[in-house]
N, C-alpha and C positions, 0 to 999 in steps of 0.2 A: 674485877670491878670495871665497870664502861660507865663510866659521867655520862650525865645530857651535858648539853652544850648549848650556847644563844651566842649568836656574831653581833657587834654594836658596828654597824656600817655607818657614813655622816652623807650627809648632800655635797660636802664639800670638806677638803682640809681646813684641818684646827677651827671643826664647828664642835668640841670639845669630847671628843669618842676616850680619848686616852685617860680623861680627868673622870668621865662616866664610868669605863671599867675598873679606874680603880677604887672608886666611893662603893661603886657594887662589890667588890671583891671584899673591901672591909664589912658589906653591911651583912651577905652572908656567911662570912668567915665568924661574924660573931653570933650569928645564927648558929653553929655548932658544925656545919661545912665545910669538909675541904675544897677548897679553890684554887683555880689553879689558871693565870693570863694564857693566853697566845695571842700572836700576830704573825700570820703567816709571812706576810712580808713587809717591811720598814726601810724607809731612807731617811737616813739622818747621821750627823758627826759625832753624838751624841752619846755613848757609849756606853758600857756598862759589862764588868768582867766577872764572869762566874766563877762557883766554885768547881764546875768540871773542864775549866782550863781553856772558854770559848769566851766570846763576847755578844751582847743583844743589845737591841733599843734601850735609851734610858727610862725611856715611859715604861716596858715589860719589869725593868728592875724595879721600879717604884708599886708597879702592880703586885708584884710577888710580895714586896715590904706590905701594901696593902693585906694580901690574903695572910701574911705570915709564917710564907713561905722561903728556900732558898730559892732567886733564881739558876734557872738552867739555862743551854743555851736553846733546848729545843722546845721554849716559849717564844722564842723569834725565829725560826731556820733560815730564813733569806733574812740580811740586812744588807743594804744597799750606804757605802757611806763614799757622797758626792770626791771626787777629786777634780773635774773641771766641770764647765757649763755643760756639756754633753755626755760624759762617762765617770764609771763611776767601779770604787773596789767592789767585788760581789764577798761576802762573808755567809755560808754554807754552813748551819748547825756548827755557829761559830769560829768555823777556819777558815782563812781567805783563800779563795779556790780563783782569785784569779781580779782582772779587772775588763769592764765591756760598754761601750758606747751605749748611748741610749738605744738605736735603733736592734742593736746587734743585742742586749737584755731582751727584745721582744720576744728574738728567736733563741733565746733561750732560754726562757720562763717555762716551756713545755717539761725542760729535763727535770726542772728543778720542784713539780710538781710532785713528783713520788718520798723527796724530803720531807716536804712540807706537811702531805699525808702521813711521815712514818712518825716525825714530832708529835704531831697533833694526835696517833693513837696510841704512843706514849704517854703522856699528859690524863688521857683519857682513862689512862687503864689503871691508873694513879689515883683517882678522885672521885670528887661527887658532880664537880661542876666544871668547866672548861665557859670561861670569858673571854668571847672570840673580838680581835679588834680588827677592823678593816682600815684602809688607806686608800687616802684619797678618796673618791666618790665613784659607787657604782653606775652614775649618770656619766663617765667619761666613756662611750659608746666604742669610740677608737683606737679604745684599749681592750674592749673588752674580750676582743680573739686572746685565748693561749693566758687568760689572765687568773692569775693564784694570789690577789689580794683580797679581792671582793664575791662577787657573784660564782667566778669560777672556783674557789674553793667552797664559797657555800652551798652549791651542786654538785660538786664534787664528793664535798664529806656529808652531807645529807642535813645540815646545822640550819638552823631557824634563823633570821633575821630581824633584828629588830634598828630602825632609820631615823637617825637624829638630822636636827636641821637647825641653824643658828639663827636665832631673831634678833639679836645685838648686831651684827654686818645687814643686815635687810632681805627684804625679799624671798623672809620664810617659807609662805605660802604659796609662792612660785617655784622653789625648789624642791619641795615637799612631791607637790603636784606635778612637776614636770620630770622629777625624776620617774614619777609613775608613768609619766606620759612616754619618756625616750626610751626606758629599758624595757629587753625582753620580756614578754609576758610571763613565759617561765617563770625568767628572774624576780621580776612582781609577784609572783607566785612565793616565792620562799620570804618574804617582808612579812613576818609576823603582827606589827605593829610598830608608831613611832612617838619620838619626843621630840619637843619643843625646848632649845638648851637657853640659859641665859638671855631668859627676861628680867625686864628691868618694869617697874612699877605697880600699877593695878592688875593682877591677873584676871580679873571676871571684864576688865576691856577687850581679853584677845580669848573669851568663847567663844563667840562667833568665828572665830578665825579656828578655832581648833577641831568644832561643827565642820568648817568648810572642808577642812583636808582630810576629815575622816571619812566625809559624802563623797569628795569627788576619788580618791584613793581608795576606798573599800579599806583600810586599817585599821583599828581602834587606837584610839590616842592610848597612851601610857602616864602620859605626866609633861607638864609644865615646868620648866624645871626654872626655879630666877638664878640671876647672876650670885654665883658662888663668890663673895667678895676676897676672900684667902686663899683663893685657887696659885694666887701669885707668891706663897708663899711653900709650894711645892716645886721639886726640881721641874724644868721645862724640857724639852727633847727638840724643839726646833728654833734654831737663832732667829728666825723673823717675830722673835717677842723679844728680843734685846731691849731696843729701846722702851716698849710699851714697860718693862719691870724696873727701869734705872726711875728709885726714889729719890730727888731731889731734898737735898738738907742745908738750905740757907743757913744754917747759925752757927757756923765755925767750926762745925763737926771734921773728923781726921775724913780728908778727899783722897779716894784710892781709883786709879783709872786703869780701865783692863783695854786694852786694844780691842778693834772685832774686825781681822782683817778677812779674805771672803770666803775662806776655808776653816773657819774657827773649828774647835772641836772640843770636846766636854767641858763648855763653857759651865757648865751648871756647879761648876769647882770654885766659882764664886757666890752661889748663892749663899752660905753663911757672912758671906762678909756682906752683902745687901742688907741681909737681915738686921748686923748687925745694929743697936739702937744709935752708937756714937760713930759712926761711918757714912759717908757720903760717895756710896759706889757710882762711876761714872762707866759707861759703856761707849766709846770712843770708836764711832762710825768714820768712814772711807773719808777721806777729804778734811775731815776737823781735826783741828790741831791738840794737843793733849794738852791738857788746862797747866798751866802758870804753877796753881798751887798744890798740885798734888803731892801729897806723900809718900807714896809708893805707885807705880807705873808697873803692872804684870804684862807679861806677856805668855799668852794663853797656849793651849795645843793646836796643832793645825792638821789638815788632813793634807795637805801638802806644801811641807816646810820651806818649799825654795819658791817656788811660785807663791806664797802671801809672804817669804822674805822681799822677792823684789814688787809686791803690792806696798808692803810696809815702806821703802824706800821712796818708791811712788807719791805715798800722801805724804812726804816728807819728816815723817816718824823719826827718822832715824836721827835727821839733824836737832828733833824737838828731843828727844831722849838726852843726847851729850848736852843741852841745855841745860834739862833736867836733872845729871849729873851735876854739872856747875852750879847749882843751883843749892847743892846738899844733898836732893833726893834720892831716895831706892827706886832700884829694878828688882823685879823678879819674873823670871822665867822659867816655865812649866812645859818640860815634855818639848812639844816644837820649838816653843819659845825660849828654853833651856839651848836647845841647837843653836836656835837662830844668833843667840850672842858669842859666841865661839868664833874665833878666825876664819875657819872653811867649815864648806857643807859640804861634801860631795855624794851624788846618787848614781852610782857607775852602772847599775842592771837595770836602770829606770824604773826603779819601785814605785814613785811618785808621781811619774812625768817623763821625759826624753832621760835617757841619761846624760849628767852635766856634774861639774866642780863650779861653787860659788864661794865667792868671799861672805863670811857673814861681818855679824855687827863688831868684832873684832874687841867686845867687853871685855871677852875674857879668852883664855891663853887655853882654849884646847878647841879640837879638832872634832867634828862626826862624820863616821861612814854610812850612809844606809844601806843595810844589807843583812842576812842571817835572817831567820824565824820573828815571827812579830810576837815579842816579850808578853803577856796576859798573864796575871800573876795579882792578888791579894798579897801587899805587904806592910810590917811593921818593926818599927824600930826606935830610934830616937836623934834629937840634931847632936852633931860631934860637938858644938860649941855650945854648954850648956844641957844638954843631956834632957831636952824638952823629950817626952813621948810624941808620936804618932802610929795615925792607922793608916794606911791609903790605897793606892794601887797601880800596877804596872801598865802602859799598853800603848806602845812603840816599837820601832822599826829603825835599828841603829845602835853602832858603838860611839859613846862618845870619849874623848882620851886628852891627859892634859897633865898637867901637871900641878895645880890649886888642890888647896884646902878642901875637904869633900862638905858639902852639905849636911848630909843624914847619913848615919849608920843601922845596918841592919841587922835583927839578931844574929844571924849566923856568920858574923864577920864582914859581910859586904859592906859598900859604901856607897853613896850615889850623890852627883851633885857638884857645886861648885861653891864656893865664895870668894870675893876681891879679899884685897889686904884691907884692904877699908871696912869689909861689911857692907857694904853696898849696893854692890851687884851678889843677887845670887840665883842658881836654877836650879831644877832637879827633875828629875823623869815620874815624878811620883805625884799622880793625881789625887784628890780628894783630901790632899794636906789643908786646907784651910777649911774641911767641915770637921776635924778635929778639934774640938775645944779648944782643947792643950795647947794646940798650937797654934792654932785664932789667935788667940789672946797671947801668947810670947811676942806673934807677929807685931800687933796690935799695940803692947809696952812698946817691943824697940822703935816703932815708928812714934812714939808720943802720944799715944793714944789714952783713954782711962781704961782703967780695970772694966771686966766687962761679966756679967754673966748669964749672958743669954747660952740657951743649950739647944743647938741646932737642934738633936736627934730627937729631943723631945716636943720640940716645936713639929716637927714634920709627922711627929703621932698625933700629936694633940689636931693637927690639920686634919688629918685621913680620919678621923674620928668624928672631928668638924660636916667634913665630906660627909661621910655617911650616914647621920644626922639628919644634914639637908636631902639627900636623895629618900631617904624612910619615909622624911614630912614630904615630898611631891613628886615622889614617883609610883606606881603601884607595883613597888615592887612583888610582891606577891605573885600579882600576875605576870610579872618578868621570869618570875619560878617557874611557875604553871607552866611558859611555854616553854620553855629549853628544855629540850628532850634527849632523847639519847641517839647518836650519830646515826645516820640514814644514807652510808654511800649509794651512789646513782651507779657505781661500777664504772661511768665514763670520764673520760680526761675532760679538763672544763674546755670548753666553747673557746 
């Protein structure tokens, strides 16, 4: 079998390509289609572990949830996930094959191009359809040498294009139009058509505007798409919507604050607790101090633990935390943030950063090394204290060693995890613990909370359902079928 395939490219990041592919993937999956995401290549913390032992984008996992599929990891092949302002770990059909500066990634985006080809004819030889997502914007001209996100994989693997454009940030019809204008004609050439994402109001006010960019571009529009109001109620895959998603809840509700120091990583481990109806989730940015009243203080994953330890110390976190402490309140800490309360950290092969030995926050009585294979792993078990179930999952870099009470136990005997004598402080390496019902709400009681029963997993179908709904009524999808055809390699490496 060989799918067609259609790439969703944007004029710009987070003009909403990742939330498009996946309402399409649900609206033809329920067409009778198999479906099936890729992204050839993604930067982000954001994380997401497969069943064959790799890790992808969180948007590709939520895509797969879409089609209803498992993900794989060659629905992502490159992920790029930030470690400083300039460089970053490279993740290769999900194993980490190393880490490389921005400039030094350019020159070697070439190699990584025959991956990306071999994923993408896997995927293909599997299905009916292949929803291709690009990054970033095929208008960044300066990239466009040796480039396997956008243009150059979509000449590459011979895939149609279809060019979203956001009319919420402004300047639609400038981007629309000037993307036509900057890129190669070629590349213009493979733009099958485009959409207009998240309007807001009267849509028969922006015909004329839609008239314009079909005149001056040679495209046929596709569809208008208005602002999807429960967009924000699906996981997110880039921190710069932190703050846009923290709902404020004036009336007493339990206030739960998650740090966001500058390397966060699978922050989306608190979306059920946003969601939650009796919760007041805070997202506590660089420099503000951690509210007074909160309840429980998480401390998140980090893509590099010692470097947003001493960020953390920096915005004076650490003296507001023993506060906090004082105060009555919990901690809890996830993955890095698990590390980071521990006595020492040390990174002797510079997995992370230079190699160095740091003091951590010194909560709790055990020690981490970073070093050995990066842990990727689906696991389940239950907490030792209380015998609560969970589901979650592994994906760090480090032994941690101590001597406390563990956390959670796993079926097969394992253990993971930490608690004070008090209950107070506790961590674990185990992501995805609090989109567990089960343990939401355990959480939820010990901190004083009410009984709760919201059920994330079916809130997040009820959404993608939502999603494709809306895209049926204003998109023509149909004719989004019609073009995705079947792969057309050019036989040459991209431009």
């Amino acid at each position: 079998m060989t799918a067609r395939a259609i790439m969703v490219q944007g004029t710009g990041s987070d003009v909403g390509k990742s939330m498009l592919v996946a309402g399409l993937a649900r609206v033809f999956t329920r067409r009778g289609l198999r479906v099936l995401p890729f992204k050839p290549q993604n930067m982000s913390n954001n994380a997401a572990v497969t069943a064959d032992g790799g890790e992808i984008g969180r948007a590709q996992a939520l895509q797969a949830r879409a089609a209803r599929v498992t993900p794989s990891v060659h629905m992502n092949p490159v992920l790029l996930k930030p470690q400083s302002d300039v460089g970053a770990q490279v993740v290769v059909q999900g194993k980490v094959v190393g880490n490389a500066r921005a400039r030094a990634y350019q020159q070697l985006k070439p190699s990584l191009l025959a991956a990306v080809l071999d994923s993408f004819a896997r995927l293909a030889a599997d299905c009916d359809l292949v929803l291709v997502e690009g990054a970033g914007s095929p208008a960044e001209v300066n990239l466009r040498a040796n480039d396997i996100a956008n243009m150059g994989f979509a000449r590459a693997a011979g895939v149609p294009v279809v060019l979203v454009g956001d009319i919420d940030r402004g300047g639609v019809i400038a981007s629309l139009v000037g993307t036509r204008d900057v890129i190669d004609p070629a590349d213009a050439a493979t733009i099958a058509g485009f959409i207009v994402n998240r309007f807001r109001g009267d849509p028969t006010l922006f015909d004329d505007g839609m008239d314009f960019i079909a005149r001056r571009t040679g495209w046929p529009s596709l569809g208008l798409v208005p602002f999807f109001a429960d967009a924000h109620r699906l996981p997110a895959e880039d921190a710069v919507v932190l703050q846009d998603r923290t709902v404020a809840r004036p009336d007493g509700r339990l206030r739960i604050a998650v740090l966001v120091y500058p390397r966060i990583a699978n922050f989306d481990d608190f979306d059920p607790l946003r969601l939650e109806p009796g919760v007041d989730l805070v997202f506590v940015g660089p420099d503000r101090p951690i509210p007074g009243d909160a309840a429980l203080v998480v401390l998140p994953g980090s893509k590099a633990t010692i470097a947003d330890l001493a960020a953390l110390r920096g915005f004076g976190w650490d003296i507001d935390l023993r506060a906090h402490l004082r105060r009555g309140g919990h901690v809890l800490g996830i993955c890095g943030g698990y590390q980071m309360l521990g006595r020492r950290i040390a990174d002797p092969q510079g997995i992370e950063g230079p190699p160095s030995t740091v003091e951590g926050l010194g909560l709790f009585d055990v020690e981490t090394v970073l070093e050995g294979d990066k842990v990727l792993v689906e696991v389940a078990g239950e907490t030792v204290a209380g015998g609560v179930p969970f589901r979650g999952y592994e994906m760090h870099v480090g032994r941690t060693t101590g001597a406390l009470s563990p956390l959670l136990s796993f079926g097969d005997g394992r253990t993971d995890g930490a608690v004070s004598a008090d209950g107070r402080v506790a961590g674990c390496y185990v992501h995805g613990l609090l989109a567990d019902d089960r343990q939401r709400r355990h959480w939820l009681e010990r901190l004083g909370g009410g009984a709760s029963s919201y059920d994330y997993e079916a809130d997040v179908e009820a959404t993608l359902d939502g999603l494709a709904d809306h895209l049926e009524r204003h998109l023509d999808c149909d004719r989004i079928l019609e073009l995705a055809r079947p792969p057309q390699p050019c036989g040459q490496p991209a431009r």
